[in-house]
Structures are given as C-alpha cells and as structure tokens.
C-alpha positions in Angstrom: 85.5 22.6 51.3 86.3 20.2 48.7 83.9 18.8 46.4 85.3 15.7 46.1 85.3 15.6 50.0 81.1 16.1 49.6 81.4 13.3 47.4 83.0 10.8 49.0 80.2 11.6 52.1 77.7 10.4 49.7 78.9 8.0 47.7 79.1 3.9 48.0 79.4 1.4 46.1 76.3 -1.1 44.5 73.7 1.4 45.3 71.2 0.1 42.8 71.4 -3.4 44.0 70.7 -2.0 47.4 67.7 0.3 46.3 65.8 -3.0 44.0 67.2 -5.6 46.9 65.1 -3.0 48.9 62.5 -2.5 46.6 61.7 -6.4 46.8 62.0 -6.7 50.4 59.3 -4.8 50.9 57.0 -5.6 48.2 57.7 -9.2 47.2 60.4 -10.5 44.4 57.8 -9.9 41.4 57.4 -6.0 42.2 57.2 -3.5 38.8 59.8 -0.8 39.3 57.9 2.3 38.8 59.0 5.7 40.0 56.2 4.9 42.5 56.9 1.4 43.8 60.5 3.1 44.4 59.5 6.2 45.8 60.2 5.1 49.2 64.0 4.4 48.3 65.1 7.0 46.2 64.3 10.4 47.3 67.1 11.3 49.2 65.6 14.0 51.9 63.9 14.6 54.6 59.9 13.4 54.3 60.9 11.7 51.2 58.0 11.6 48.4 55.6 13.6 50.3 58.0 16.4 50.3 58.3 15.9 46.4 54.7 16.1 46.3 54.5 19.0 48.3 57.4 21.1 46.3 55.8 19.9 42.8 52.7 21.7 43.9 54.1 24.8 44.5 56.2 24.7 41.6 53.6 23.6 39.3 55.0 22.0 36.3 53.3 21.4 33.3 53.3 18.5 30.6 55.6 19.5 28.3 58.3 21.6 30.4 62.2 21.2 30.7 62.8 20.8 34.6 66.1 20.9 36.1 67.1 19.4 39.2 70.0 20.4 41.1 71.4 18.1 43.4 69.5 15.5 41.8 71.0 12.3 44.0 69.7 8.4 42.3 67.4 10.3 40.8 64.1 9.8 43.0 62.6 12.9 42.8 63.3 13.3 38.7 61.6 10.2 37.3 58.8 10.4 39.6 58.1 14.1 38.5 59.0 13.0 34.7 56.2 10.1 35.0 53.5 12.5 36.9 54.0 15.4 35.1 54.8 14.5 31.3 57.9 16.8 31.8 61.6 16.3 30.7 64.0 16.7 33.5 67.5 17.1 33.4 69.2 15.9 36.9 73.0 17.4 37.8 74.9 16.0 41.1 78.7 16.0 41.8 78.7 12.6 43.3 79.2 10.1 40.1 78.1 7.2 41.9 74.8 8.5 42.4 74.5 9.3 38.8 75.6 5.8 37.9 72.5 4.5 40.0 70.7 7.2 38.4 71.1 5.9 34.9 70.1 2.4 35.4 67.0 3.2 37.7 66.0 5.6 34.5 66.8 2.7 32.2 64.8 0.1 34.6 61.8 2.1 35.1 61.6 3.2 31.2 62.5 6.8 31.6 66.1 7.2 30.2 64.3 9.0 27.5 62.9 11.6 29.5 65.1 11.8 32.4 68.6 12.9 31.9 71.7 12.6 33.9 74.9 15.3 34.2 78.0 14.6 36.5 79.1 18.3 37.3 78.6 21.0 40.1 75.9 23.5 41.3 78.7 25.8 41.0 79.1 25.4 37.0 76.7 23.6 35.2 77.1 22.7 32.2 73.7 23.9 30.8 73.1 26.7 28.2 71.8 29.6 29.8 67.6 30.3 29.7 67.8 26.3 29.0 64.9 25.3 31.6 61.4 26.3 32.4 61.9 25.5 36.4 64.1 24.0 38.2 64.3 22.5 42.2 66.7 21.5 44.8 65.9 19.6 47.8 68.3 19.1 50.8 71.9 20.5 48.7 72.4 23.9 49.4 74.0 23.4 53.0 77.2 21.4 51.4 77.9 24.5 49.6 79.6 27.9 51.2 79.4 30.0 47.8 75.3 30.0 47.8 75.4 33.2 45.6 77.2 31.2 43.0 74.5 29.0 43.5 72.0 31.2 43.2 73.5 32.5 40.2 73.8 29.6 38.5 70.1 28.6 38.8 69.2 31.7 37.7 71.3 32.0 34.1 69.6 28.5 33.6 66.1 29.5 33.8 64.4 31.0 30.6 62.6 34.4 32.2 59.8 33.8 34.0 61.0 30.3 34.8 60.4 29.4 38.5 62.7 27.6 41.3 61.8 26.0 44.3 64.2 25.0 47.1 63.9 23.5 50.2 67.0 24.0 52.5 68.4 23.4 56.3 69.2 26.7 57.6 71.1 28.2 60.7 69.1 28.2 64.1 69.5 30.7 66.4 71.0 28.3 69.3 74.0 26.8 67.7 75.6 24.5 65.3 74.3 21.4 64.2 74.7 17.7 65.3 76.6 15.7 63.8 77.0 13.5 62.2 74.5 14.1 60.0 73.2 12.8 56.5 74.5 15.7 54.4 78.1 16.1 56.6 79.7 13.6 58.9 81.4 16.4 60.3 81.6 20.4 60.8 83.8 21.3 58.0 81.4 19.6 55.1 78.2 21.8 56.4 77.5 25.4 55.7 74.3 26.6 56.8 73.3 30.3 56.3 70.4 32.2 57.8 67.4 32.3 56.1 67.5 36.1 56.3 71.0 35.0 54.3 68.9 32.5 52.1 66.4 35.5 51.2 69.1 38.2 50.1 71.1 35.7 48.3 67.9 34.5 45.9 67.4 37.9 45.5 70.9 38.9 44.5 70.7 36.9 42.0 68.0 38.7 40.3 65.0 36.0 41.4 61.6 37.6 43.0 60.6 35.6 45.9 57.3 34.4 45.8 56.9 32.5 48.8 59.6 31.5 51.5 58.1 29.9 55.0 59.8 28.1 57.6 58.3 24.8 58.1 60.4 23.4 60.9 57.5 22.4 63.4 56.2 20.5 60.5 59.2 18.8 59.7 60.3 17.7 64.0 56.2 16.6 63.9 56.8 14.4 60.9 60.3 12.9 62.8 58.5 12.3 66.2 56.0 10.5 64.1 57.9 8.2 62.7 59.9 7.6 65.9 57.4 6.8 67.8 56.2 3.8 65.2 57.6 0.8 65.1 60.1 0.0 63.2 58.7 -2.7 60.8 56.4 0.3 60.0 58.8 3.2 59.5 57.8 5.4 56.6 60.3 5.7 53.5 62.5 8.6 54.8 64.1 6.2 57.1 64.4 3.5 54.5 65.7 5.8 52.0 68.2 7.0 54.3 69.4 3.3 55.7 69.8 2.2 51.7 71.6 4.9 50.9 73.9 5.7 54.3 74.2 2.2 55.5 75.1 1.8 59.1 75.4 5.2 59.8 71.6 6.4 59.1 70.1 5.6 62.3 72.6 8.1 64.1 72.3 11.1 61.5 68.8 10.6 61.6 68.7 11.1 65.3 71.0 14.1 65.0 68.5 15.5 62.5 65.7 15.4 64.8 67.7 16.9 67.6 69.1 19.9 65.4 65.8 21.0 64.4 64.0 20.1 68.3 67.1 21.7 69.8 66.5 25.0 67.0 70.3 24.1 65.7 68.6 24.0 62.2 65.9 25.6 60.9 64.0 24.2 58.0 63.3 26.4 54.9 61.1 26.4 51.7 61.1 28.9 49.0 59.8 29.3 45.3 61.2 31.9 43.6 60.8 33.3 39.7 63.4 34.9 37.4 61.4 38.2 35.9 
C-alpha cells in the first residue's frame, strides 16, 4: 500500500473554499466561523461532532494539556477540542492538502496559535517521544496494514500515564467491505483487522486497555436515521462527507451503511493508557 496512493483518495483541490462556501450555505453569508458554526463540515468521520463529543468524554482532557491527533484531516475535530477544552493540539495527516485547509481554517477561526499542523505519517511522526498528555484517532487506522507500528508510535509519544482513544472500522465476521467507500475507493487501500487483532496490537505496544466496546448497532441506528430524513435536513456527517468527497459521497456513504448492516465492518471504540 502506498501512502501516497491513501493520499491521493483524500485529497482535492480548494477544500476550504468548499467547507466556508458550505458553511454560508447553510447559515447565511454573514456567519462567524467558529470551530462550532463549522462543525458540521469538518469532522471527517462517521457521526461527525457528536462522535467528537462522545470520544472527548471518555478521553477527558483538561485545560492546559498537549493533545495529539493522529489522522487529524482539515482539522475539525482539533480546533473544536482546542476551543472547548483550553488544550493545545498538535494535528499529523499524510495528506498535505488537508493540512493546507487545516492551516487556514486555524488561521480563520483564531486558533493557529493553539492548533498546530504536521505533514508526515502515523508510521513516523515527527514528535519527541513522552511529548503529549493524550492523544486520538478517529476513522485512520484501516488505511494502514502495519497497525503495530501504529500502535507503537502513539505510544513513544505519550508521557506515562498519557491516555489514547481510537475509534476504528474493524473486520466483520461475514466478509469484506463494500466499496467504494470513504476511506478506500477500492480493496487494495483498506485493511481492516479484527478487533480481537485491534486488542492485542494496543497491548503490544505496552498500552493497558481501559475500555474497548463495539458500538456498531449504534452507529447503522444513526445511518438509518439520517436516511430516512430528508435530505434538506440531513445531519453534518453527510455534509461533511459530500464537501469533502464530492460526487462520490452519496455512494460510499451507502456502502458504509451496508458494510456495517450486512456485518462486513464492525465498528470499534477504545481508550487505552501508557502505564
């Protein structure tokens, strides 16, 4: 698998004009830009915000922490934890478009101070080690097939006792996934493992696991929901996902749905802590 394969999936040209053009749409020409009047554009994963929300309370930061975020896309999910929380977080993605976009939605919403951009790999960040207090990753993990490196990596970044919380799409029991999808238009960019795999892999690393729960009905709940609504009321994972992946979203989102109703994919959560 080549990175710069994973890349190319993701990335697109003028994606800042797309997520403000958005942003105005919806909420009128004068609208602020706030990490919440953007929320529903620029968090990059299945639920959107309220899986942010969700995964923030389980990982509890607190005001003065160094987060890191791994995987961190246009940067959703880093400025509205560094505006909630009074934390610093420092947001790594391979795909250098989304990092642009990243930079000037910091600089737009007033956090390029407190939010902090890196262009590099999961595989070898270019972090000191102990660096962080807690770190995340929503949605990345299945574009990757060397998870212990992962692992790994996340681990020599967090200072002992530093916590990490990870949601993830794992292996179902009845086959592969449908694709396209948003995180691989085709077989060879997806590697799911089992969650039994996702377990010993954290662990290898050296993490304790504190908590790791499939929440898979939740999540094909949450996509018949918003099916079923019309669309000039769809919620902001769709929206996110048609600024972001254009004409293909509406198909990858259906594949979604199917892969987890059809147990292709299995969804996963887990917070773990470095002793």
């Amino acid at each position: 698998m080549s990175e710069r394969a994973v890349a190319r999936h993701y990335g697109s040209a003028g994606i800042t004009e797309r997520v403000l053009d958005a942003l105005r749409a919806s909420a009128g020409a004068g609208a602020m830009v706030t990490p919440e009047t953007l929320a529903p554009f620029d968090h990059f994963h299945g639920r959107g915000v309220a899986a942010t929300r969700e995964m923030m309370a389980h990982l509890a930061p607190q005001p003065g922490e160094r987060l890191l975020d791994i995987g961190s896309g246009i940067g959703g999910p880093a400025r509205f934890v560094a505006a909630r929380h009074d934390v610093g977080v420092t947001g790594v993605d391979l795909t250098e478009a989304y990092c642009a976009a990243a930079a000037e939605l910091n600089a737009v919403t007033g956090l390029a101070g407190r939010v902090h951009v890196v262009v590099a790999s999961a595989l070898a960040l270019p972090l000191a080690d102990a660096a962080f207090d807690a770190a995340y990753s929503q949605n990345v993990i299945m574009n990757i097939a060397d998870k212990n490196r992962f692992y790994h990596e996340a681990f020599r970044t967090l200072r002992p006792g530093g916590r990490l919380a990870l949601s993830n799409l794992c292996a179902g029991p009845a086959g592969d996934p449908y694709f396209p999808a948003p995180w691989a238009a085709t077989a060879d960019l997806s590697f799911l493992e089992t969650p039994q795999s996702m377990r010993a892999g954290i662990e290898a690393a050296g993490f304790e696991i504190v908590d790791l729960r499939d929440i898979t009905a939740s999540i094909v709940d949450a996509y018949r929901t918003l099916a079923d609504r019309p669309a000039a009321t769809a919620t902001a994972p769709r929206v996110a996902v048609e600024v972001l992946m254009g004409a293909r979203a509406a198909q990858m989102q259906r594949n979604s749905m199917r892969t987890l109703s059809d147990g292709r994919g299995l969804a996963v959560e887990a917070l773990a802590r470095r002793p």
